[in-house]
C-alpha positions as CSV (number, residue, x, y, z in Angstrom):
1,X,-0.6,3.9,25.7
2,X,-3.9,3.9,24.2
3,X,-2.8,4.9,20.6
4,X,-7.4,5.6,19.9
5,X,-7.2,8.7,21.7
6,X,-6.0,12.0,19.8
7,X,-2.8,12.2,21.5
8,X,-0.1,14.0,19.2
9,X,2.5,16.1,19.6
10,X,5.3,16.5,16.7
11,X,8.5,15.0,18.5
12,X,10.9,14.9,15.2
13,X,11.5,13.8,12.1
14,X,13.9,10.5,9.9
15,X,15.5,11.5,7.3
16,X,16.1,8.0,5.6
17,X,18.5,8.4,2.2
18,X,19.0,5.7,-0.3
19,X,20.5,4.9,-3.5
20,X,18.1,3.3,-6.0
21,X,19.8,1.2,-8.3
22,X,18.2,0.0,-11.6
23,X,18.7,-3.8,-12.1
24,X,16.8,-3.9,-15.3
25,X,16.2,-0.8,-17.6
26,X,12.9,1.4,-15.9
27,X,10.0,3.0,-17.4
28,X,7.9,5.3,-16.0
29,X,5.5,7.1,-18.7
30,X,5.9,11.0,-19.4
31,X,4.2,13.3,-21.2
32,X,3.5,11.7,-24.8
33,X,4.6,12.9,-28.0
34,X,2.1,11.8,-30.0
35,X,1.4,15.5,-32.0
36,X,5.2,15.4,-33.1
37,X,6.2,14.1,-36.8
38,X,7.8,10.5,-35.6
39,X,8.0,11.5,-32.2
40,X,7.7,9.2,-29.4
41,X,4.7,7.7,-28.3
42,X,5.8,6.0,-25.0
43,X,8.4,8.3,-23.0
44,X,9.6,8.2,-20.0
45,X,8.9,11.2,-17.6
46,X,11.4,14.0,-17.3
47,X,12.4,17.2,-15.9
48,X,11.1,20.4,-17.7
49,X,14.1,22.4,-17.4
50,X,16.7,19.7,-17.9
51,X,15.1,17.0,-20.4
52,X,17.0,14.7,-17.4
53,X,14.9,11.5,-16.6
54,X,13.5,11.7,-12.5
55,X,11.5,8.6,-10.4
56,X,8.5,10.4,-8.9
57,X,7.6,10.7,-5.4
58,X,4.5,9.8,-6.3
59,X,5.1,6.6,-8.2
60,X,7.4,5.3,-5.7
61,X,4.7,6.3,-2.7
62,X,2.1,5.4,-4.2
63,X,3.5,1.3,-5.5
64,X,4.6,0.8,-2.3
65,X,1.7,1.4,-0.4
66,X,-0.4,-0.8,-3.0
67,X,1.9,-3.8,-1.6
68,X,1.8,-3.5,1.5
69,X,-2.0,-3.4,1.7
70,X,-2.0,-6.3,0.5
71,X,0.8,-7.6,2.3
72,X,-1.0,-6.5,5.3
73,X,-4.7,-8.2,4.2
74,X,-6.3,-4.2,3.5
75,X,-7.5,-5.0,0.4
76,X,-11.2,-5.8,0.9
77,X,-13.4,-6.6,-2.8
78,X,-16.7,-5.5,-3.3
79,X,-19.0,-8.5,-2.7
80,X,-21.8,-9.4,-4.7
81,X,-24.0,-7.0,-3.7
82,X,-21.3,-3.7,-4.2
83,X,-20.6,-3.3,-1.3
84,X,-17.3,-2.3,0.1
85,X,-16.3,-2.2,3.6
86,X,-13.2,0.0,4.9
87,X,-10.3,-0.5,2.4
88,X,-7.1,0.7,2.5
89,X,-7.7,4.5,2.4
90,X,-10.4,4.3,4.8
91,X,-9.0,2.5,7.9
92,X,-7.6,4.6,10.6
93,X,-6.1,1.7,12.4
94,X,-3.7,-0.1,10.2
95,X,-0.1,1.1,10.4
96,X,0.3,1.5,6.7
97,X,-2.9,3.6,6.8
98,X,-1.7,5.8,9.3
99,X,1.9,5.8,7.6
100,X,1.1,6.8,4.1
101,X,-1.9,8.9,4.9
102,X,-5.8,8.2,5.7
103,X,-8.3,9.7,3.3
104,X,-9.7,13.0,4.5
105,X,-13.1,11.5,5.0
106,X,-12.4,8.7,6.9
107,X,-11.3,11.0,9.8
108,X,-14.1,9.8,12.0
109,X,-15.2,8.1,15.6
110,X,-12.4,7.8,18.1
111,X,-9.2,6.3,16.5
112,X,-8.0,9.5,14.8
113,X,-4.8,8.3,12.7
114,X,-3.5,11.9,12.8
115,X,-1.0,13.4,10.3
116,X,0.4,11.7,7.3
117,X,3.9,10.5,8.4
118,X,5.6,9.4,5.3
119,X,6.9,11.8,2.7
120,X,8.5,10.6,-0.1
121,X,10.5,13.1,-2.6
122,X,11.3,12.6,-6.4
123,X,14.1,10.9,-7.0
124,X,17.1,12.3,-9.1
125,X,19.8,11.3,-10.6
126,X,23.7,13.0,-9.3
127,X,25.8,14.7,-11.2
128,X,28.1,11.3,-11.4
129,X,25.5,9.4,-13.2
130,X,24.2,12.2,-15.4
131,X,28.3,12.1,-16.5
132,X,28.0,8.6,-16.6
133,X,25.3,8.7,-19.3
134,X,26.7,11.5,-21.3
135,X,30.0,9.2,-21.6
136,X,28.9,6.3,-22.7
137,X,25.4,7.4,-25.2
138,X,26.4,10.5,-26.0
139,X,25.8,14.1,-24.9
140,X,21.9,15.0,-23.7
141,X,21.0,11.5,-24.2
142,X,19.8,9.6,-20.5
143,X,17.9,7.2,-22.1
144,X,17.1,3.8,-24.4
145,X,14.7,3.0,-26.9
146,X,13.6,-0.7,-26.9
147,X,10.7,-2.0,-29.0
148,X,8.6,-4.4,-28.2
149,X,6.1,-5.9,-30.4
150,X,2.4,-7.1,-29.8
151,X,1.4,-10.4,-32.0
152,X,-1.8,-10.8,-33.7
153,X,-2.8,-13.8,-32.9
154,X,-4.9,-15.0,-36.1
155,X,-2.1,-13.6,-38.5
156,X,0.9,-13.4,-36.5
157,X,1.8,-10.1,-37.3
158,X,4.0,-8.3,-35.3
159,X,2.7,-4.4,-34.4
160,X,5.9,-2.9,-32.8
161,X,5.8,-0.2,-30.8
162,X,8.9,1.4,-29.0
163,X,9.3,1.9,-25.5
164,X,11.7,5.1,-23.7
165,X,13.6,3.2,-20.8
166,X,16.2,4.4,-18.2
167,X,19.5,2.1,-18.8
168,X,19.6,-0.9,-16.7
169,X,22.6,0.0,-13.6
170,X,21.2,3.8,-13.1
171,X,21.1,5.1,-9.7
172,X,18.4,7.5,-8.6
173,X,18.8,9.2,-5.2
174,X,15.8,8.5,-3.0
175,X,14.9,10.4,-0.3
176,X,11.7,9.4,2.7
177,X,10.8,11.8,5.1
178,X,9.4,10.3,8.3
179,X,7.4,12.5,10.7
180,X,6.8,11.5,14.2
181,X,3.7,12.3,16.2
182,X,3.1,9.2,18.5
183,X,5.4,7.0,21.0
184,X,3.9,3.8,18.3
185,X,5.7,6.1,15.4
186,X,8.7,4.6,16.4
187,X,7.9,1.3,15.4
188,X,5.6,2.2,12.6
189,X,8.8,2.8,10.9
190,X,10.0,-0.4,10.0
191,X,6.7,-0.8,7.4
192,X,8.9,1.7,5.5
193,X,11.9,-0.7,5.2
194,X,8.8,-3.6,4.9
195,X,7.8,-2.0,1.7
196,X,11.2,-1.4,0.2
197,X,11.5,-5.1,0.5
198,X,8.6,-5.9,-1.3
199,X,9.6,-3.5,-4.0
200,X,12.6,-5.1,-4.7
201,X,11.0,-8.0,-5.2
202,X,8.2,-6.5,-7.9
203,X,8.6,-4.0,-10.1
204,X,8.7,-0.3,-10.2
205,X,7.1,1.6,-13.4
206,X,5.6,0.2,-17.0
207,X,6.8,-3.1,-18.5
208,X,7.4,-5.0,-15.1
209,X,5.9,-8.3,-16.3
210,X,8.3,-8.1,-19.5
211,X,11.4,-7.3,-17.5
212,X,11.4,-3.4,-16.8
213,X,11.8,-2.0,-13.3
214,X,13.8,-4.1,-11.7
215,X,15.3,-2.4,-8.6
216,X,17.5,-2.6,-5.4
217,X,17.7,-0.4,-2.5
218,X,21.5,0.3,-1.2
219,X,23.8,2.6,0.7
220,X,21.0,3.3,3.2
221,X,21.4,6.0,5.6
222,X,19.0,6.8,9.0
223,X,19.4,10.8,10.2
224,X,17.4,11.4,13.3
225,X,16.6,15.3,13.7
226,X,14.6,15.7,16.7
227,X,12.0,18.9,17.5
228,X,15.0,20.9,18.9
229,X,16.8,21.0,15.6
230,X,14.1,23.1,13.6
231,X,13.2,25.2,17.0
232,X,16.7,26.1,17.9
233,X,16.6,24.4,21.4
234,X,18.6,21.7,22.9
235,X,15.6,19.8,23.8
236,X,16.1,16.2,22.6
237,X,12.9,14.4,22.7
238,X,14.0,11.8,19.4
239,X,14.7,8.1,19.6
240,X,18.0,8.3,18.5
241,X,19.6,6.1,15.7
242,X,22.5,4.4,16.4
243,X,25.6,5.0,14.0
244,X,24.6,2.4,11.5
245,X,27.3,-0.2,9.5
246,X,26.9,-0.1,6.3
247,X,28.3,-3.6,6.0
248,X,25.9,-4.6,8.7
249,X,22.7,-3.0,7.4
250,X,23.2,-3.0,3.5
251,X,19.5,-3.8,2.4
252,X,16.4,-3.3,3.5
253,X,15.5,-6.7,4.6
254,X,18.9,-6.1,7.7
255,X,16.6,-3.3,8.4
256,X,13.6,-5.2,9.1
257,X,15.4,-8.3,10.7
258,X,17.4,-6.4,13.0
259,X,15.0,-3.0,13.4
260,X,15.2,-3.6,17.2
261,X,18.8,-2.8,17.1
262,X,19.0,-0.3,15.3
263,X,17.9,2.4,18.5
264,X,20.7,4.1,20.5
């Protein structure tokens, strides 16, 4: 199939659930305090209504897409001159490009990349781990302070300045949301489970080059909803997953290694 013609039609969507456990403490910056008395100048971002800590959609899209651009060789520098050919937002052929969403203005010429496929929602913690919290550091309190201290380095003086962290063995519930719209969607999928991999092996969040944001991707589960589930028909036009093992596929990396057998 010649995947530079316009050729989409919505077919179904992957519902792909995962739990994201912390393996060191995670900080991902909130709304500062800095007009309160004492108050915090480096929180981490929370819910409005609850004051309980949540991972972003955004800050887990967008970090993942960064590494697989360059994972993928997308990320072209300006040469000397300033100029800049099509980078990563702009090109409408690469699968992570097409996966995570083309700029609006690079819409152009033949190879249309079509709709964003990949969603991915904010991340919350259950009502387990919320209890979990409470039990151990006290009611309301879902978080750690840790201070960390820059060094002048004519005087040696230490300026600290504290840090809001999640606890290190926290587990937020992740949720992607995979559209597809093209017979190559089906194997576009895997760069999800390619980027997962790379995360695991960065960081996620502020403070990753002095140990924050450690994370690992487990309990993953695949639900394949095809057109006919949201239309009320029994047309099944999905690729359907096959019941996976969770002993069999416990990481992303048995995704990616054995993503040919994962079809029914």
């Amino acid at each position: 199939m010649d995947d530079s013609k316009p050729n989409f039609e919505f077919k179904g969507k992957y519902i792909i659930e995962a739990d994201l456990h912390l393996v060191t403490a995670l900080h991902i910056g909130g709304t500062e305090e800095g007009f309160e008395i004492g108050g915090m100048d480096n929180p981490v971002i929370k819910d409005s209504m609850t004051d309980i800590p949540y991972i972003p959609g955004s800050s887990l899209k967008g970090k993942i897409r960064s590494m697989l651009e360059w994972a993928y060789d997308l990320v072209i520098p300006e040469n000397k001159k300033g100029e800049r050919k099509a980078g990563p937002t702009q090109d409408t052929s690469s699968d992570v490009g097409i996966v995570f969403g083309i700029a609006a203005e690079a819409h152009k010429g033949d190879q249309l990349p079509g709709p964003t496929r990949l969603t991915v929602c904010d991340a919350y913690p259950d009502k387990t781990q919320i209890e979990k919290w409470e039990t151990y550091m006290g009611d309301g309190i879902y978080t750690e302070l840790k201070t960390e201290n820059s060094i002048d380095r004519l005087t040696s003086a230490a300026n600290p300045r504290p840090m809001e962290r999640v606890p290190a063995k926290s587990v937020f519930k992740t949720k992607f949301i995979f559209d597809v719209y093209h017979e190559l969607d089906f194997d576009r999928l895997k760069v999800l489970f390619e980027g997962m991999m790379l995360l695991e092996d960065s960081t996620l969040g502020g403070g990753g080059s002095r140990g924050s944001g450690r994370v690992e991707f487990k309990n993953i589960m695949i639900t394949s909803r095809h057109k006919g589930y949201y239309l009320g028909t029994k047309a099944e036009t999905l690729k359907n997953i096959k019941n996976i093992d969770p002993k069999e596929y416990s990481s992303p990396k048995a995704f990616v290694d054995k993503f040919k057998d994962i079809w029914a």
